[in-house]
C-alpha positions, 0 to 999 in steps of 0.5 A: 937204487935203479928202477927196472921197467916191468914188461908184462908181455916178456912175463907171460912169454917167458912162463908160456915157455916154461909151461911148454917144456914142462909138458913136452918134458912130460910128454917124453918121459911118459913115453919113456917110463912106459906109463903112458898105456891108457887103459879102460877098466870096467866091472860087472858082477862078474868080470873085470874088462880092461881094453887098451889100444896098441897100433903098431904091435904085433900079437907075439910082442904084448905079454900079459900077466897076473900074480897076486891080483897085479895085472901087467901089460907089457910090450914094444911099439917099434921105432918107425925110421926112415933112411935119408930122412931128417924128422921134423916132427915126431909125436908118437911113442915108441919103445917099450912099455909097461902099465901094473894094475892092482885088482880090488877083488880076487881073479879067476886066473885060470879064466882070464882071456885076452883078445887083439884085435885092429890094434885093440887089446881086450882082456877078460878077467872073471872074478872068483867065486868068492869075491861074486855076490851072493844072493841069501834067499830069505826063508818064509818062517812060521813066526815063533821064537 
């Protein structure tokens, strides 16, 4: 039996560089997966507005469509590469992208509207008739059953 001496800083180096690879490892396949779209998501009586950032886009490569309440985003951030240039870092995404987003309540699809603008993509989704509240006026009676 030998006796192996414990090197408490070797410990935390070691897992500090397994936590590193596990996040740029995620980091990556987020980009890859296409999950990495952020988007903002906010109700009123109305409307859903979902906004979402895409520098780098242009108009013509973002396509946007519904079916059964899913919302989907898709589209392509193109790869910016230089010609006799080595890379020392690259921190941004690129390639294509996809982000689905399932709708609590019916959409008008007919309605929707979708606005880029600086980088910035605005949708505007407005809710069904249906899946509006409703407002039951209530009745002044005489008091008899």
């Amino acid at each position: 039996m030998s006796i192996v001496r414990w090197n408490p800083i070797r410990e935390m180096l070691a897992m500090q560089s397994a936590l590193d690879r596990m996040f740029d490892d995620t980091r990556r396949g987020l980009g890859e997966a296409g999950s990495a779209l952020a988007l903002d998501v906010h109700e009123d009586d109305k409307v859903f507005t979902v906004v979402t950032s895409l520098p780098g886009v242009k108009p013509e490569n973002i396509n946007v469509s519904l079916h059964e309440d899913v919302l989907t985003i898709t589209g392509e951030i193109p790869a910016q590469t230089r010609e006799n240039a080595r890379t020392l870092m690259q921190e941004r995404v690129y390639g294509k992208f996809t982000r689905s987003l399932r709708l609590p309540q019916a959409v008008n699809s007919g309605a929707v509207e979708a606005v880029f603008d600086n980088g910035v993509l605005t949708l505007t989704l407005p809710k069904t008739e249906e899946a509006q509240p409703k407002q039951i006026p209530v009745k002044v009676g005489n008091g008899k059953r």
